[in-house]
C-alpha positions in Angstrom: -4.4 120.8 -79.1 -4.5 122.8 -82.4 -2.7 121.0 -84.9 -0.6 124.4 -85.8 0.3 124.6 -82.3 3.9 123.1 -81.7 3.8 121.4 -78.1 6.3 122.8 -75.7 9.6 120.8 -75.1 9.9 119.3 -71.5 12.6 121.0 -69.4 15.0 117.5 -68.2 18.0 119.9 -66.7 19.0 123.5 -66.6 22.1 125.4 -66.4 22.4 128.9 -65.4 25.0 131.5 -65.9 25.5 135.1 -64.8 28.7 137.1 -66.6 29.8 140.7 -65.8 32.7 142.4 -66.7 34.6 143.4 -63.5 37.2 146.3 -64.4 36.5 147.2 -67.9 38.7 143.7 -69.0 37.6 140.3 -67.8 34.2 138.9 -67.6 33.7 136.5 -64.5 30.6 133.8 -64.8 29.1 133.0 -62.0 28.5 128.7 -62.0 26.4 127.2 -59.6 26.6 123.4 -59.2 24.0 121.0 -59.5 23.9 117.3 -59.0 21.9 115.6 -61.2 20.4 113.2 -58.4 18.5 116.5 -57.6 14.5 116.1 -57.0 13.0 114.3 -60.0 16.3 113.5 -61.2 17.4 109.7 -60.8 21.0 109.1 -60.4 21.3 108.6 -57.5 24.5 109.6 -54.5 26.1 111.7 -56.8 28.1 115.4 -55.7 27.1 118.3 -56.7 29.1 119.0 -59.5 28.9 121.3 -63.2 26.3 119.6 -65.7 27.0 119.6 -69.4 24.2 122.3 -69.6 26.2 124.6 -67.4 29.7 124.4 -68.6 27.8 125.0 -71.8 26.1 128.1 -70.6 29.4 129.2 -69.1 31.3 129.1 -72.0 28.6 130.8 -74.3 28.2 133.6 -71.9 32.2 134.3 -71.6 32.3 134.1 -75.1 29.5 136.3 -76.1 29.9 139.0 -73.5 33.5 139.4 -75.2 31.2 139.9 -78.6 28.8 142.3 -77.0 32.0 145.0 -76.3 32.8 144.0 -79.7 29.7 144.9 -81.1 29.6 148.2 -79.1 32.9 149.6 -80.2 31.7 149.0 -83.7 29.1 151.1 -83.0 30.9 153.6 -81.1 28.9 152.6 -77.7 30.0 152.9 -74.1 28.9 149.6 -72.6 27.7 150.3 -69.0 30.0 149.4 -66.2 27.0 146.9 -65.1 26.2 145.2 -68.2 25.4 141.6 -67.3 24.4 138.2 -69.2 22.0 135.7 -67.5 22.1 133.0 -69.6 20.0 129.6 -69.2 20.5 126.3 -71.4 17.6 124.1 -70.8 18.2 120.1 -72.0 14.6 119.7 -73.4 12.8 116.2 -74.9 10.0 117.2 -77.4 8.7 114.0 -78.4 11.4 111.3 -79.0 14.0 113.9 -79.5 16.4 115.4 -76.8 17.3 118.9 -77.2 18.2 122.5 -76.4 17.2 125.3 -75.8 18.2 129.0 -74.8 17.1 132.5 -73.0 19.2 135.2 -72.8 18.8 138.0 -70.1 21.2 141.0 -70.9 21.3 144.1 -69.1 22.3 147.7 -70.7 21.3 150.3 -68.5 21.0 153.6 -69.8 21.6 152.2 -73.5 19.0 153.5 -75.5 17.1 150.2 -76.2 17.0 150.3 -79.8 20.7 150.1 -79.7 21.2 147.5 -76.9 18.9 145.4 -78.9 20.9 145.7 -81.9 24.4 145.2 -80.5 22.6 142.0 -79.0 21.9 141.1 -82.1 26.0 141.9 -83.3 27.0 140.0 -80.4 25.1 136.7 -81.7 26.2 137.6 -85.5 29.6 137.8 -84.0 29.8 134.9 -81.1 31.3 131.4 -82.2 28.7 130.2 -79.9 26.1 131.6 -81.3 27.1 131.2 -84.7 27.3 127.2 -83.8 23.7 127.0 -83.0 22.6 129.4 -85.0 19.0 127.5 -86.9 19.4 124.5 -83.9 19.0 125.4 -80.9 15.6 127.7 -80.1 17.4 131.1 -78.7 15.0 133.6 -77.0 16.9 137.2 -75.8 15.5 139.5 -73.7 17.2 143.0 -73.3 17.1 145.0 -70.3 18.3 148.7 -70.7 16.4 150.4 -67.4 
């Protein structure tokens, strides 16, 4: 390996999020549950039940799809009626050290993607979440507008 190259953290457990905004108001998340005795995973006889990476996911993605229609009506932008955030916190160990990691997923259509990209980027400035990990945990975004 190239000594400049930084290895890539191994993925230990994931949790997934998917938040819309149903009637213009209130976002719901969509939580599926994991168990942690899942394959590869050694605790053992245990239910299925929200991991710390999930309810973490969860929260972030209520929170900053609330920032994203802040960050529009600062900009004077109708947010489509099927704007989503698929958001996935990965519990990563890169070397000795245990930590996270993020990838954002969020869907405009028919906002022009210069400005969904930079009401994303509002939406993090805004976001406690966000703000939080903001320089700790490794945050990729990805914005969808077609």
């Amino acid at each position: 390996m190239n000594a400049n190259m930084k290895e890539s953290p191994k993925i230990l457990f994931t949790g997934k999020t998917h938040t819309v905004v149903k009637g213009g108001e209130h976002g719901n998340v969509d939580l599926n549950l994991s168990s942690p005795n899942a394959p590869g995973r050694v605790i053992a006889d245990v239910e299925p039940h929200p991991l710390a990476e999930q309810l973490f996911a969860g929260a972030w993605s209520a929170c900053y799809i609330t920032a994203l229609g802040i960050a529009a009506s600062k900009k004077k932008v109708k947010l489509p009626d099927d704007l989503s955030v698929d958001i996935q916190v990965d519990v990563a160990q890169s070397g000795a050290a245990w930590v996270l990691q993020a990838k954002f997923d969020i869907r405009m259509p028919g906002v022009p993607q210069d400005v969904a990209e930079k009401i994303a980027q509002i939406g993090h400035e805004t976001c406690p979440y966000s703000k939080a990990v903001h320089g700790n945990v490794d945050v990729a975004v990805n914005v969808v507008t077609s």
